[in-house]
N, C-alpha and C positions, 0 to 999 in steps of 0.2 A: 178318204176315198182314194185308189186307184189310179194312177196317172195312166192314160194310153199316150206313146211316143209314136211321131210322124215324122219321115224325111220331108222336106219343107224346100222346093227349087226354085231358084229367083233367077235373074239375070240380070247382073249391073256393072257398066261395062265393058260388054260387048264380051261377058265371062259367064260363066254358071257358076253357080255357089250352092252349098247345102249346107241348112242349119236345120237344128231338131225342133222341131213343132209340138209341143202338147197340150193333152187337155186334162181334165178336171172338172172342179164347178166352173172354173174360170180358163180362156185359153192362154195360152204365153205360148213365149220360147224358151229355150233352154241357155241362161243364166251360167259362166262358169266362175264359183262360190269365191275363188281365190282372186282374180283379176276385175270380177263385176260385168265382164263384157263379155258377146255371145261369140259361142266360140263355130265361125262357119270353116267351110271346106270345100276344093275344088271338083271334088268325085265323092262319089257314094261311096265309096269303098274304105276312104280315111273318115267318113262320115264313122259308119258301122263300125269301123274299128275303134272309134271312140267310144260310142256309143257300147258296143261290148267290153271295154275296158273299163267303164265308170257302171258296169252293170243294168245295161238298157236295153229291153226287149224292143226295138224298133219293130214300127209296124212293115211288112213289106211295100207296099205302093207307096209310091212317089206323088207329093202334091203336083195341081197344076203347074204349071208356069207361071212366077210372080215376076212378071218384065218393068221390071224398075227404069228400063232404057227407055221405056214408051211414055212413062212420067217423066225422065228428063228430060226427054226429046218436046212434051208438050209445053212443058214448061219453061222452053225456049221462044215457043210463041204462044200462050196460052188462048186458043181459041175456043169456039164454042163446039165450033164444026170438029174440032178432032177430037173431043171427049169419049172415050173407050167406056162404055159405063162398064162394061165386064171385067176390064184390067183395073182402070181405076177402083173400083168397089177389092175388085182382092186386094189390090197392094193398099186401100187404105185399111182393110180388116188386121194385112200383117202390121202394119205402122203402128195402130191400136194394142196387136197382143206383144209388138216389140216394147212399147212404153210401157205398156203393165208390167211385164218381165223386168225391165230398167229402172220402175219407180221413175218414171217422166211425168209428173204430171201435167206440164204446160202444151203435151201434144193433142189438139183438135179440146183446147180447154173452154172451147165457147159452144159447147155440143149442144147447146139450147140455141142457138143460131144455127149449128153448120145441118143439123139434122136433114133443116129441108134438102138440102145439095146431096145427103147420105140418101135417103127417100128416093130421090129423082134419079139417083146411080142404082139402087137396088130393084126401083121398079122399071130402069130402063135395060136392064135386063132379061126383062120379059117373062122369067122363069113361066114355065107349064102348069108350075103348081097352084098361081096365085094370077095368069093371063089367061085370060078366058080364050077359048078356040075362034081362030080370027080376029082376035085381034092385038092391037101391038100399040106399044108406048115410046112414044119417040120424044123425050125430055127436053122444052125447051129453056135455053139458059139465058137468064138477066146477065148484063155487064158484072153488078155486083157477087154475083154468083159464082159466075166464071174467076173472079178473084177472090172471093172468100175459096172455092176449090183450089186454086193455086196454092192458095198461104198453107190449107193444109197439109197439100202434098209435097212442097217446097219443103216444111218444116218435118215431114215424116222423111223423107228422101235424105235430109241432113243427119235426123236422131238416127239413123236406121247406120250411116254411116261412122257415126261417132260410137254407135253403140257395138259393131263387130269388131271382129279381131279374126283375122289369118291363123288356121291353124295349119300346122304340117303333120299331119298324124302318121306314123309309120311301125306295126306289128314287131 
């Protein structure tokens, strides 16, 4: 099958980074073969120029914003009140296709536990497609909850930094 390529934009700190995002039957990131570590970038432009060198049709649009700052930052005080179900649910989707990508397998490895906490991020949400008109799901979080959410984004916020690498790409 076909790989489609995504520019993929994060921000961790207080920086923008681009890494290639794709998909398949399965999502990942983009793996580089020699070093094992994903190779990001400060602009789109060394992005694409990688990405045209190693033969990548990059999609044009740019992902949302995956703010890695707003997980550190909660994870400084892990409250209940300041849970982002919209950022937290992306940046745990990327954490997830970072560890696939990586062969991690000890990231979010109690998914038969953490599901409910995925659940209550994905339905806190709201999406249109799956909330009915008028009305709205406002998640509330157990003590334990609020720390099984930590441990996983602690530990994705870690892999996610061990697993990049600086690249300086220049045509």
């Amino acid at each position: 099958m076909c790989s489609t390529y995504f520019i993929c934009w994060y921000r961790l700190d207080y920086v923008n980074g681009y890494l290639i995002w794709y998909t398949n039957d399965i999502d990942r990131v983009l793996v580089d073969s020699i070093t094992g570590k994903i190779p990001v970038f400060q602009d789109i432009a060394s992005l694409q120029g990688y990405g045209e060198n190693i033969g990548l049709q990059l999609q044009e649009e740019v992902s949302i914003l995956h703010d890695l700052d707003i997980v550190q930052s909660w994870l400084a005080n892990p409250i209940s009140e300041k849970i982002d179900c919209n950022s937290f649910l992306s940046i745990w989707n990327l954490f997830t296709d970072v560890a696939s990508s990586v062969n991690d397998s000890t990231f979010d490895y109690r998914r038969q536990e953490t599901d409910k906490i995925y659940n209550k991020l994905f339905f806190g949400n709201n999406l249109p497609a799956i909330t009915q008109e008028g009305e709205y799901y406002e998640p509330v979080w157990a003590v334990d909850e609020v720390k099984m959410l930590s441990g996983v984004l602690e530990y994705g916020l870690s892999m996610f930094r061990q697993a990049t690498q600086p690249q300086y790409y220049s045509n």
